[in-house]
C-alpha positions in Angstrom: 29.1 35.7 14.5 30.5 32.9 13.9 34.1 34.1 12.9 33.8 35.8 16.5 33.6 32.6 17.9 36.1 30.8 16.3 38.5 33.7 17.4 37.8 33.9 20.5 38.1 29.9 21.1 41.9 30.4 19.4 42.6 32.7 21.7 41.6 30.8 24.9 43.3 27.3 23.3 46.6 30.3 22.7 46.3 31.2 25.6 46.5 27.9 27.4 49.2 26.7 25.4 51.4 29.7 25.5 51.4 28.8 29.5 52.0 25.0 29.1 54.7 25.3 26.5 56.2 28.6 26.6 58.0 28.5 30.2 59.7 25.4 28.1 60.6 27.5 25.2 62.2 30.2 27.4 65.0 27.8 29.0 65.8 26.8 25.5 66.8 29.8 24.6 68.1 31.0 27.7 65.1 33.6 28.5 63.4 31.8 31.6 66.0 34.5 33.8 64.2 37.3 32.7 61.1 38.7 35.2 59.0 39.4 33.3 58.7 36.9 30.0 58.9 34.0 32.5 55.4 35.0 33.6 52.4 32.9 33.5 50.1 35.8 32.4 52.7 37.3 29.8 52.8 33.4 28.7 49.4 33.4 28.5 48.9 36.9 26.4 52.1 35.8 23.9 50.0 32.6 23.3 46.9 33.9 22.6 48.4 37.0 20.2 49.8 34.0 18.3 47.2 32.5 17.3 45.1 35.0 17.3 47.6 36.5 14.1 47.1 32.5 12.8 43.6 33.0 12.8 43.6 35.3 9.9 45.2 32.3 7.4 43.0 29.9 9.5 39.4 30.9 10.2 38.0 30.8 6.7 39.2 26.5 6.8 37.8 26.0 10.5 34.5 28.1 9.3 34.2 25.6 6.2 34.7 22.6 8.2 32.4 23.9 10.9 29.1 24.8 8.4 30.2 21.0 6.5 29.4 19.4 10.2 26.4 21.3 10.4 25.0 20.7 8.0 25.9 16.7 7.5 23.5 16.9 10.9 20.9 18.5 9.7 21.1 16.1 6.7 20.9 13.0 8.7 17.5 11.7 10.3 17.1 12.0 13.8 17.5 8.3 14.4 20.9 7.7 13.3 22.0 10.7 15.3 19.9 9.5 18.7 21.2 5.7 18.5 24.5 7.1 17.1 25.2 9.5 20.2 23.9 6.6 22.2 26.8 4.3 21.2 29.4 6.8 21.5 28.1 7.4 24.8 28.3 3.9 25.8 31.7 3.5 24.4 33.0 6.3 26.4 31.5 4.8 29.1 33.6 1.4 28.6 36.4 3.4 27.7 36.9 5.5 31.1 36.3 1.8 32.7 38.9 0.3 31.3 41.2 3.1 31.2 40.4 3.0 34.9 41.1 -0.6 35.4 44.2 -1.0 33.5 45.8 2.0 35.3 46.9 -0.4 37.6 49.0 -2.7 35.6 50.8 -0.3 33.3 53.9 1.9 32.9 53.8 5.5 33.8 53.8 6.2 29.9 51.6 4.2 28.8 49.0 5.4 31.8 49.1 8.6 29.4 48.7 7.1 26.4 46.3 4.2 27.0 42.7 6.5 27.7 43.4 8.3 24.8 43.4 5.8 22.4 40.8 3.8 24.8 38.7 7.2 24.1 39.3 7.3 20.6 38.8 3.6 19.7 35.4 2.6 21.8 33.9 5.9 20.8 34.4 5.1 17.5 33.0 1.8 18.2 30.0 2.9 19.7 29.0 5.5 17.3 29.5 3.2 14.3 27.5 0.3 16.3 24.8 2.5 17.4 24.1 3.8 13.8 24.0 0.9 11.9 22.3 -1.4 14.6 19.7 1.4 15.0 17.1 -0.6 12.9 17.4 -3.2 15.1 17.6 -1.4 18.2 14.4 0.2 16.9 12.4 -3.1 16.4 13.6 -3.9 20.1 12.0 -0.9 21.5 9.1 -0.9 19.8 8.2 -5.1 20.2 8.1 -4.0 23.9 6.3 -1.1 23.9 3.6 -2.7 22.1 3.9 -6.0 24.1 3.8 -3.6 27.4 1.5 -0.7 26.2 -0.4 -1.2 22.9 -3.5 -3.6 22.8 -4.1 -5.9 20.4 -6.9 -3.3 18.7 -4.0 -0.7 18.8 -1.9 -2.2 16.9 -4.4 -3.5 13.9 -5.9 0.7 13.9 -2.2 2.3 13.4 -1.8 0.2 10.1 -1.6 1.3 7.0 -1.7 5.1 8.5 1.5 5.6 6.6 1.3 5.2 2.4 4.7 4.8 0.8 4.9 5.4 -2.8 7.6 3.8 -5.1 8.7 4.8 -7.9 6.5 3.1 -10.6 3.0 4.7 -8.8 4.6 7.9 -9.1 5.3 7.6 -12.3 1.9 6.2 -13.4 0.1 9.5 -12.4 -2.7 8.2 -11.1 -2.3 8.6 -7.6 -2.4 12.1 -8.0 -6.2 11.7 -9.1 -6.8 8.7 -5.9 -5.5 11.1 -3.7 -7.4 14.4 -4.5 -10.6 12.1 -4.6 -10.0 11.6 -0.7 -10.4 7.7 -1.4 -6.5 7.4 0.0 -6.6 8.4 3.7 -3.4 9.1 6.1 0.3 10.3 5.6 2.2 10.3 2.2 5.3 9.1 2.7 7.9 9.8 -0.2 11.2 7.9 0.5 14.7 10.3 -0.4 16.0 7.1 -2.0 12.7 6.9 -4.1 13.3 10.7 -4.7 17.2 9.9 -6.1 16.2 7.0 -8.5 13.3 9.5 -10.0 16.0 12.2 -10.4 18.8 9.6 -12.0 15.5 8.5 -14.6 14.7 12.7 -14.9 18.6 13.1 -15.6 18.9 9.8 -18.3 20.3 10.0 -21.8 17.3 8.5 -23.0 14.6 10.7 -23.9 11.6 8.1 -22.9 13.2 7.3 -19.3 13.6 10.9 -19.1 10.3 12.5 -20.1 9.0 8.9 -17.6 10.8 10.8 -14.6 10.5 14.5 -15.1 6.4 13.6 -15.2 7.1 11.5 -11.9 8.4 14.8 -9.9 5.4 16.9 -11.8 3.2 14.4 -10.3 5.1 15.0 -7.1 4.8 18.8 -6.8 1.3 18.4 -7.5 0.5 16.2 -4.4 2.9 17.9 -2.2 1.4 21.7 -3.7 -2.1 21.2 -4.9 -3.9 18.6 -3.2 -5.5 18.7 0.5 -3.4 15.7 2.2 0.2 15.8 4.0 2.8 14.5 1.9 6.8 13.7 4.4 10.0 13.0 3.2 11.8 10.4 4.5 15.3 11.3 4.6 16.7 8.1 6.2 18.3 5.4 3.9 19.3 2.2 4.2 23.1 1.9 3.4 23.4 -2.2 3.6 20.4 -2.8 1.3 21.2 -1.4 -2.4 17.6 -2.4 -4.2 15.0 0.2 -3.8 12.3 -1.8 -3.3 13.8 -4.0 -1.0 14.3 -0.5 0.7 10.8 0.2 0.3 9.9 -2.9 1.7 12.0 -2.5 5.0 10.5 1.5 5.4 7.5 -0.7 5.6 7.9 -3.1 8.1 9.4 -0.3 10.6 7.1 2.2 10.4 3.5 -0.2 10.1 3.2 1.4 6.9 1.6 0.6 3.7 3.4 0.5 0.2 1.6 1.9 -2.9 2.7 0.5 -5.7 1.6 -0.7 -9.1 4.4 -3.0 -9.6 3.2 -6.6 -9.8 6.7 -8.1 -8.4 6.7 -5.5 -5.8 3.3 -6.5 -4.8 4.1 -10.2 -4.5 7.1 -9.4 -2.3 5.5 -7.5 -0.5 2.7 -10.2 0.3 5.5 -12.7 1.1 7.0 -10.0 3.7 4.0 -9.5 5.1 3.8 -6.1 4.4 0.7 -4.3 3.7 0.3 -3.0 0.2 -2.0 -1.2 -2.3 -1.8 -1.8 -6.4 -3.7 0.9 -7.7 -3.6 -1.9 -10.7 -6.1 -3.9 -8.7 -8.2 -0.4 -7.7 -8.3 0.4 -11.3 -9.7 -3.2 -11.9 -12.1 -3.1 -9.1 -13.6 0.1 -10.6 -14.0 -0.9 -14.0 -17.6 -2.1 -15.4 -18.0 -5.5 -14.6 -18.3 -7.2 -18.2 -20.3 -11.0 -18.0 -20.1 -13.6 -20.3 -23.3 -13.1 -22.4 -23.0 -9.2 -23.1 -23.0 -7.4 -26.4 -20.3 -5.0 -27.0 -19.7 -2.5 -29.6 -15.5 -2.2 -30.6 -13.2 -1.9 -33.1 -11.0 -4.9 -34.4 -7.9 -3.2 -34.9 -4.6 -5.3 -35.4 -4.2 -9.1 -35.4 -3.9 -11.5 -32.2 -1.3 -13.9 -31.6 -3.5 -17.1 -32.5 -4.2 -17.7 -35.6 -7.2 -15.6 -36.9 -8.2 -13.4 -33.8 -8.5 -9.4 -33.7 -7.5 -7.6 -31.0 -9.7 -4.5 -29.7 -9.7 -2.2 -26.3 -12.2 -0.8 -24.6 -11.6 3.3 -23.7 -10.2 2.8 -20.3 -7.4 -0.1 -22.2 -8.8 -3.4 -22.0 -8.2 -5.2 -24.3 -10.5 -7.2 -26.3 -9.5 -10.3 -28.0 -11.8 -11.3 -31.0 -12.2 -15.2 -32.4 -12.3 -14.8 -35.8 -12.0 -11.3 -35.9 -8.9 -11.3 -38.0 -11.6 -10.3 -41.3 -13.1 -7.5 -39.3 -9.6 -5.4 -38.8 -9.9 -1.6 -39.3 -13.8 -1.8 -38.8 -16.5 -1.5 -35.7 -18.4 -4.4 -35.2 -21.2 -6.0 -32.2 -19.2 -8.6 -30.4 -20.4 -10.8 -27.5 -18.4 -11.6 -24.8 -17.6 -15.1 -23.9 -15.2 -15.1 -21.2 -13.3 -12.6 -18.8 -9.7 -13.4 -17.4 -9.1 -10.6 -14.3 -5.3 -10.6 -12.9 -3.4 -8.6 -10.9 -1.9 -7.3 -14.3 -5.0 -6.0 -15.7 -8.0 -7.4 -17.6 -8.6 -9.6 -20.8 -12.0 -9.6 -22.8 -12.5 -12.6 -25.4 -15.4 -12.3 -27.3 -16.7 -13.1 -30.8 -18.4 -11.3 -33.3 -22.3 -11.3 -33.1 -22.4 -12.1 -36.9 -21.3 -15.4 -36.0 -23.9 -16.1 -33.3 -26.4 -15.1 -35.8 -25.3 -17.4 -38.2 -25.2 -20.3 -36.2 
């Protein structure tokens, strides 16, 4: 079909040349005397039989170039073509204006010449202007409508509806487990760019970093496949910023949405943004038995601590334990009692001491 319609545009485009141009080519040669070449419709037909013959060499390079437009549109989000068209439109706009004005003050030649390259440059101008402004454009329209149309209430219910995940959360694994427990409500939102750096780990020479991302894009089929919540892609990128997180942190801000992460940087940028986040590192602490000074515990010592004399346990879940004077107790199991807790962002830290020591003093 669409060979057909190439054709048949080189036909009409023939045929429209061959009476423009040919007329020209027959006094050259001497031929404009005879009746019937020097006619607009035998122009016409001798036009379009030429380039309907160059079709045959040419179709197969206009189809290519025709499918590579396609689909370089379907590629790109939907923004960057709406603000995109908008500036080209706009810069056509100004374009026929000027072209208009200036009319008046220039040579017959130029008169020719100028709209064309008027056209050409402010519709260049305006596309390129209209997509990479969009963001901003974007944050214009949407201050007003929520200054003119949301309330207040509105505005605080929409957030966090979207839940971006970087890289590292996807990695981890454990979202996969949050989100078929139904604790994580709303819209997964997997950035493409989050998508390429996974693929670049998945693709690494080094087998750790590789075996790291080919589990990040199992843990992805299994959300997007297996689990009862709607997962979108976010195709768009943002070509000026080059770190992903910084990218992440944008996504963020224009959509209202929330970033799921378990980065501890990440987290803190994101909290000096003002951009909600979620660190399943602090869920997985919240959910964890609350241990108080006082307890008995059962563990096993087993390596040194960096002070001198401790013992180092962990609990099942990967606390770990750190033992005064339980440098003498490595490789066995032993009561301990807990004398402190230190809870971070990071994770959790036990220190305790063995009960054989209370005992004895």
């Amino acid at each position: 079909m669409l060979t057909r319609i190439v054709q048949i545009c080189f036909l009409l485009v023939g045929g429209t040349l061959g009476v423009l141009f040919l007329p020209f080519l027959y006094s050259v040669v001497n031929l404009d005397q005879v009746a019937i070449i020097d006619n607009p419709y035998v122009s016409a037909i001798l036009g379009a039989i030429i380039f309907y013959l160059i079709t045959f060499w040419a179709v197969k390079y206009v189809i290519n170039f025709i499918k590579w437009i396609e689909e370089t549109l379907i590629k790109a989000p939907i923004l960057d073509l709406l603000f995109g068209t908008i500036g080209l439109v706009l810069g056509l706009i100004i374009a026929f204006f000027l072209g208009s004005a200036l009319s008046t003050f220039l040579f017959p030649v130029l008169n020719e010449i100028a709209p064309i390259i008027l056209t050409l440059l402010f519709g260049y101008l305006g596309f390129q202007v209209g997509f990479k402004k969009r963001d901003e454009m974007l944050n214009v329209f949407q201050n007003r409508g929520a200054k003119k149309k949301i309330p207040e209430d509105g505005l605080q219910k929409n957030i966090g509806q979207l839940k971006i995940l970087d890289t590292s959360v996807i990695i981890d694994g454990r979202i996969a487990d949050i989100c078929q427990t139904g604790f994580l409500e709303g819209i997964i939102v997997i950035p493409q760019f989050v998508l390429e750096e996974l693929q670049h780990i998945a693709d690494s020479s080094d087998v750790l970093k590789r075996n790291r991302g080919r589990r990040g894009l199992d843990i992805l089929n299994k959300i997007q496949k297996e689990l009862p919540i709607k997962v979108e892609i976010y195709e768009g990128d943002f070509e000026d910023i080059q770190e992903v997180d910084s990218k992440l942190v944008k996504l963020a801000k224009l959509t209202n949405g929330t970033v799921v992460t378990n980065d501890y940087n990440l987290n803190k940028v994101c909290e000096l943004q003002q951009v909600h986040v979620l660190n399943i590192n602090d869920l997985a602490n919240a959910v964890k038995p609350v241990v108080l000074p006082g307890e008995e515990m059962v563990v096993q010592v087993i390596k040194d601590g960096k002070e001198h004399n401790q013992g180092i346990a962990y609990l099942d879940d990967g606390t770990m334990i750190v033992v005064e004077d339980g440098r003498n107790h490595i490789g066995k199991t032993i009561n301990v009692i807990v004398t402190s807790v230190l809870q971070t962002s990071a994770g959790r830290m036990i220190f305790a001491k063995p009960k054989v020591l209370e005992k004895a003093l």
